[in-house]
MINUVEX-420425 format. One line per 5 residues: number of its first residue (from 1); their letters; for each residue x, y, z of N, C-alpha, C. Coordinates in pm, whole numbers, plus 50000, padded with zeros to 5 digits. Each point is the difference from the previous one (the first is absolute). Layout:
NUM	A	X,Y,Z,X,Y,Z,X,Y,Z | ... .
//
This chain:
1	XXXXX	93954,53670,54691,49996,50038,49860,50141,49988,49942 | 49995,49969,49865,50149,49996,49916,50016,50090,50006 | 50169,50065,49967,50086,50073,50001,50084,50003,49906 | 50016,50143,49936,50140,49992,49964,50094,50130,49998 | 50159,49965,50018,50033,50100,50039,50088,50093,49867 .
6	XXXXX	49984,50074,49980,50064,50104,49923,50139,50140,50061 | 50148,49940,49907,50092,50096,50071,50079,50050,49851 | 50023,50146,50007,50032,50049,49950,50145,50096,50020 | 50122,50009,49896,50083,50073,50049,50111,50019,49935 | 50114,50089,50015,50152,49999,49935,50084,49878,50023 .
11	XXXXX	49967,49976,50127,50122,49877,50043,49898,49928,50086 | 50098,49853,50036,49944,49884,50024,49991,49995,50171 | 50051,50086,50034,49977,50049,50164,49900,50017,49994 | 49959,50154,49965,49904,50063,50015,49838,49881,50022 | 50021,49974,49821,49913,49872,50012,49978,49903,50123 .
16	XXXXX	50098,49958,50030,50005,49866,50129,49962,50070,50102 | 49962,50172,50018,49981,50084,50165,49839,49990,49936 | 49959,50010,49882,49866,50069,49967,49889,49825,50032 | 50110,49899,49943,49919,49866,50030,49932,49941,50143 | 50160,50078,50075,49962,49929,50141,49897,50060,50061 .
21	XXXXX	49979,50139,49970,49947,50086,50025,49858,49978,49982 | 49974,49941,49895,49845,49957,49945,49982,49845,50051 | 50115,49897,49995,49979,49864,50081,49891,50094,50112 | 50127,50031,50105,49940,50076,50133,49863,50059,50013 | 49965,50043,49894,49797,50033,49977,49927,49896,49977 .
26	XXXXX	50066,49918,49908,49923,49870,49978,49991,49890,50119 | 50097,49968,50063,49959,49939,50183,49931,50087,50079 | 49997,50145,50017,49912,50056,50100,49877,49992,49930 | 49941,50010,49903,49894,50022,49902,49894,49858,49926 | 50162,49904,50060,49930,49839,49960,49968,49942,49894 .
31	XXXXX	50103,50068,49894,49991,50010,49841,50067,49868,49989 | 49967,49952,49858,50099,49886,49986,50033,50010,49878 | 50137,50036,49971,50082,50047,49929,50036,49895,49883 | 49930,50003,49860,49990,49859,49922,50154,50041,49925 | 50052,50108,49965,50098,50062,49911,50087,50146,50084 .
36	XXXXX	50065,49952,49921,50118,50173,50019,50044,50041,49899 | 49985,50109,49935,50037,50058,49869,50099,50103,50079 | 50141,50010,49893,50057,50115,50069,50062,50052,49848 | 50030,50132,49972,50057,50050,49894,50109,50115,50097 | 50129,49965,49914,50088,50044,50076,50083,50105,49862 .
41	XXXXX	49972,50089,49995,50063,50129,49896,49907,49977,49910 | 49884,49964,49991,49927,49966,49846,49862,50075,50081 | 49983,50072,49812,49877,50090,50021,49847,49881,49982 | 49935,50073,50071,49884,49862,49982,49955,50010,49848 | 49986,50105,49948,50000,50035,49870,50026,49838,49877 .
46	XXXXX	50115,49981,50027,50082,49925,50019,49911,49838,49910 | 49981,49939,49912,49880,49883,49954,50091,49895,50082 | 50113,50004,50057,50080,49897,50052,49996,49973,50156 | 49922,50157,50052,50036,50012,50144,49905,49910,50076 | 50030,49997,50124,49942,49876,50085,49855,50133,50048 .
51	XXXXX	49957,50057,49984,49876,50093,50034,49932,49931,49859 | 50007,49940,49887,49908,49988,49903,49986,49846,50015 | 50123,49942,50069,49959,49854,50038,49921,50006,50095 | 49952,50096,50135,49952,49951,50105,49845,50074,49903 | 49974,50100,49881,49882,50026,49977,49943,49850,49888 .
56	XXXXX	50069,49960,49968,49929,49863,49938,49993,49873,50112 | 50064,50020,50112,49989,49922,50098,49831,50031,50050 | 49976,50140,50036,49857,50022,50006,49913,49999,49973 | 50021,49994,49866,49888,49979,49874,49963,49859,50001 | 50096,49911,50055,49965,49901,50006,49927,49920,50106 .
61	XXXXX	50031,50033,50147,49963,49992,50134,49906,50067,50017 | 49987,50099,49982,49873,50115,50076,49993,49983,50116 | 49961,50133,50088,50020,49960,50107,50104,50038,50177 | 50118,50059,49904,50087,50001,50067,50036,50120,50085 | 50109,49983,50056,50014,50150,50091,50111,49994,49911 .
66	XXXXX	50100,50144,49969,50115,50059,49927,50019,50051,50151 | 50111,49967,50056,50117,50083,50121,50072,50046,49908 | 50059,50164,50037,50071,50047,49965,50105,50071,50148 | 50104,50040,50011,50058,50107,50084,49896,50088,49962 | 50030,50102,49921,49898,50145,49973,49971,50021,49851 .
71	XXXXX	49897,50081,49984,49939,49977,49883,50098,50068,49847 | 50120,50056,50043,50063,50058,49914,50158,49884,49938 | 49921,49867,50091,50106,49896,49968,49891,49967,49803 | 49918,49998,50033,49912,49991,49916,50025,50048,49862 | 49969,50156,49970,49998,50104,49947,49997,50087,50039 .
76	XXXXX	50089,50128,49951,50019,50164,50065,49834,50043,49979 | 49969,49971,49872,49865,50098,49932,49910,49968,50056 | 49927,50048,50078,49940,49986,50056,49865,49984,49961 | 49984,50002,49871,49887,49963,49856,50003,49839,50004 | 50141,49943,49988,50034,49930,49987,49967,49883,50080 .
81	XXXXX	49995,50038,50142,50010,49929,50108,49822,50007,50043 | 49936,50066,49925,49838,49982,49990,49959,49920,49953 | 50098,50033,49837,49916,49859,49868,50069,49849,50082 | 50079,50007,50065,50024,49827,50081,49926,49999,50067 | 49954,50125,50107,49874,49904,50083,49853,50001,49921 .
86	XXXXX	49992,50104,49873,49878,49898,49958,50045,49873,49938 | 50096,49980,49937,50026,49832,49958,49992,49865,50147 | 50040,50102,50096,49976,49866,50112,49876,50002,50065 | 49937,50143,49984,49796,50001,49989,49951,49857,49900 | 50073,49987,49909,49931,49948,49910,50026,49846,49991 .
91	XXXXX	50099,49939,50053,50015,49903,50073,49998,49983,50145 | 49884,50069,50063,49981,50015,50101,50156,49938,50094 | 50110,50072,49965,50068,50033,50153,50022,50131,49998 | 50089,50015,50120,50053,50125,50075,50133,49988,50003 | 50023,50098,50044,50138,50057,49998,50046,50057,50210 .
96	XXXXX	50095,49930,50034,50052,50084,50144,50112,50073,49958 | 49980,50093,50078,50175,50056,49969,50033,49930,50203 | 50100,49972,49987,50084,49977,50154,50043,50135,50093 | 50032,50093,49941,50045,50143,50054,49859,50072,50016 | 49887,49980,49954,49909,50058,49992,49831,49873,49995 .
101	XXXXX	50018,49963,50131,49886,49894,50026,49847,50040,49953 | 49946,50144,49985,49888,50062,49996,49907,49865,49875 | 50144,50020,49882,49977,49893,49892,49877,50045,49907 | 49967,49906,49911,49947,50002,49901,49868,50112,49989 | 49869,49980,50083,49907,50050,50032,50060,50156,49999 .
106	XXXXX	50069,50060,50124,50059,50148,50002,50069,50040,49849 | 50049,49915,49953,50076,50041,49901,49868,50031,49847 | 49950,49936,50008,49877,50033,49887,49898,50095,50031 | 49982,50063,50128,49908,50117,50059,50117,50111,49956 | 50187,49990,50023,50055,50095,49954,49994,50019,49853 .
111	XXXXX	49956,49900,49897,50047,50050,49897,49864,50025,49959 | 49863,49978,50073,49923,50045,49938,49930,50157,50010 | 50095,49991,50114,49989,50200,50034,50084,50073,49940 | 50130,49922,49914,50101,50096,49924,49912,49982,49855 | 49931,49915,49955,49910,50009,49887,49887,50049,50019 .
116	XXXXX	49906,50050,50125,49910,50123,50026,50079,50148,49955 | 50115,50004,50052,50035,50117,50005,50055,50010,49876 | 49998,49919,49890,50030,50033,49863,49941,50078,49963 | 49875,49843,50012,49923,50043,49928,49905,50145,49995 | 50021,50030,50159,49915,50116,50059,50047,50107,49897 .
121	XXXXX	50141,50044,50006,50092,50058,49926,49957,50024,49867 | 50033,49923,49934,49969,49960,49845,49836,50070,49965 | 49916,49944,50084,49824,50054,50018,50019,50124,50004 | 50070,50007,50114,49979,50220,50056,50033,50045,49874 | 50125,49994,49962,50043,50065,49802,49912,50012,49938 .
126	XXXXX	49901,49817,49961,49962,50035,49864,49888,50122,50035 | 49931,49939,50086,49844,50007,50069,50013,50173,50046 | 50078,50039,50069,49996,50141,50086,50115,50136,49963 | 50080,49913,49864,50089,50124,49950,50123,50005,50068 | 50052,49884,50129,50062,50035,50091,50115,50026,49964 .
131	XXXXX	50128,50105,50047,50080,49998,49920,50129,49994,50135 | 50121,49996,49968,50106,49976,50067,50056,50131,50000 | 50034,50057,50121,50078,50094,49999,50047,50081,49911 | 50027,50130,49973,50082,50022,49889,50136,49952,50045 | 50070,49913,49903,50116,49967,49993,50117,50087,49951 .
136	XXXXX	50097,49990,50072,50145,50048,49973,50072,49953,49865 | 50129,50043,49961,50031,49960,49893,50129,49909,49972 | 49974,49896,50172,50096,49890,49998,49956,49908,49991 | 49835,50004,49949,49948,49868,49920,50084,49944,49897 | 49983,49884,50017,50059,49925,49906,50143,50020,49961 .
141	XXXXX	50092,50046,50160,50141,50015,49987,50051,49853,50047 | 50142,49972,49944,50053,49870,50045,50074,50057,50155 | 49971,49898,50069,50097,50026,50133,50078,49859,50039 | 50102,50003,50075,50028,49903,50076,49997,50002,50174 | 49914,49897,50037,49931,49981,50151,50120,49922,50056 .
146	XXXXX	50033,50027,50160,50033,49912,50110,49887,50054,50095 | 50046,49857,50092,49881,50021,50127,50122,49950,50077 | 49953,50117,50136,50043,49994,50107,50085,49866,50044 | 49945,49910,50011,50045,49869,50043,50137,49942,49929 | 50021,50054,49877,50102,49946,49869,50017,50116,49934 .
151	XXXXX	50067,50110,50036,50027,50087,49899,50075,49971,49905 | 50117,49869,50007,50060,49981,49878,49951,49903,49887 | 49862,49980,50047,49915,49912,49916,49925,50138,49921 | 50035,49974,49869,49898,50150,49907,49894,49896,49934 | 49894,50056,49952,49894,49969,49895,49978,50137,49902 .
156	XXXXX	49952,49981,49921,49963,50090,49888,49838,49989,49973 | 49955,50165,50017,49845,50014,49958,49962,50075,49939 | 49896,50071,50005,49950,50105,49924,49876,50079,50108 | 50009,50145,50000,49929,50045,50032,49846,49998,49958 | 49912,49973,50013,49833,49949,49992,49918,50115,50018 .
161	XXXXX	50027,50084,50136,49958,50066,50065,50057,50116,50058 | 49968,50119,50026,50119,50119,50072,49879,50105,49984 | 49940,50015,50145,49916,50077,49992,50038,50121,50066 | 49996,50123,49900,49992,50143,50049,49934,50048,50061 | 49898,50007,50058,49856,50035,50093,49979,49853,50063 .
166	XXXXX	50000,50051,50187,49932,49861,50052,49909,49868,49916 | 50041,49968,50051,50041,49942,50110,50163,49935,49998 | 50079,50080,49872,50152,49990,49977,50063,49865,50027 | 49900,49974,49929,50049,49778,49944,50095,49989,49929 | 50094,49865,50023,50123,50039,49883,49969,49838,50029 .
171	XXXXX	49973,49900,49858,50011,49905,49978,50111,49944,49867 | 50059,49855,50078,50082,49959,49883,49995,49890,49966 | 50015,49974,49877,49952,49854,49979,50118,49920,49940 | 50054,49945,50066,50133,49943,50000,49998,49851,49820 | 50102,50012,49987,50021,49946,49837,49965,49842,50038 .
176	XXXXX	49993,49960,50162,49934,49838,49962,49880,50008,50070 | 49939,50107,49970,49826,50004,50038,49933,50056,50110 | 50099,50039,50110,49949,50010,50131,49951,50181,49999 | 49889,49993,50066,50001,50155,50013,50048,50030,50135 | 50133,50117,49968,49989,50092,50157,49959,50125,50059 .
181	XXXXX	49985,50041,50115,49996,50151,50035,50161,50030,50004 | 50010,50138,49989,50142,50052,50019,50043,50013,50188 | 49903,50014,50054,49962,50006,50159,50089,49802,50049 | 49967,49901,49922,50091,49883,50003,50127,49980,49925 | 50065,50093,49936,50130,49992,49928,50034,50133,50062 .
186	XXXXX	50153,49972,49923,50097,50088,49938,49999,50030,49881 | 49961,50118,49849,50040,49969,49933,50080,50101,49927 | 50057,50037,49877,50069,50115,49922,49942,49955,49824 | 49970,50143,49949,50003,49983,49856,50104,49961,49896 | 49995,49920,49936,50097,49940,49908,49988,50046,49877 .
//
């Protein structure tokens, strides 16, 4: 089956470790690699970036496998990285990640259990009254997060969640979309 490979990154290293990296899936895997798109500091966002050349490359082929290193070479949002695999549903290809062989199939059973559990969510409210904890009164405080790994790396969020009565949830939803638990950060009120 055709191939193509997708690398994403700050610098042009990085890129050239994430390519070989996906070559290396595509010989064990027996892919045949028609293209290489690489964007090197550019957001795919981006109407210029080589991620919107390899999606009109598809539109045109159908068909294909997308290699990636991992799926966050892609997109962080993880919304995001759904609506591409229904666009490559819809030109019937798939998507590998190289760091994560499980691939395409596993990856659409995960996102269709994080959209059960939305939706479950969303249902229990309207349908059963369900309500969230009584909350504390650092809802909707600004904080700034590090995590363990990079404490001198900060992000900026907002408190979502801060539950006073168990099950004493403290969620944050960081200013470029991501939700966290406080149990995975560091954070302080700002």
């Amino acid at each position: 089956m055709k191939a193509v490979i997708y690398a994403r990154a700050r610098d042009l290293i990085s890129v050239q470790k994430q390519i070989e990296l996906c070559n290396n899936f595509a010989k064990v895997t027996e892919y045949e690699v028609i293209e290489i798109f690489q964007d090197v500091n550019v957001n795919v966002s981006d109407k210029h970036s080589s991620f919107n050349k390899m999606k009109t490359l598809i539109d045109q082929h159908k068909e294909l496998v997308v290699i990636c290193a991992s799926l966050d070479r892609l997109y962080r949002d993880s919304l995001k990285v759904a609506e591409f695999i229904h666009f490559l549903e819809k030109n019937n290809s798939v998507i590998k990640s190289a760091s994560y062989p499980l691939g395409h199939d596993h990856l659409k059973k995960m996102f269709s259990l994080a959209n059960f559990v939305r939706e479950a969510t969303e249902e229990a409210v309207v349908r059963h009254g369900f309500e969230f904890p009584e909350q504390g009164t650092e809802v909707g405080s600004k904080v700034l997060v590090s995590f363990n790994g990079k404490p001198q790396i900060e992000y900026h969020g907002t408190i979502v969640r801060s539950d006073d009565v168990e099950p004493f949830n403290t969620i944050i939803k960081l200013d470029d979309g991501r939700y966290i638990l406080d149990t995975e950060c560091a954070f302080e009120l700002i």
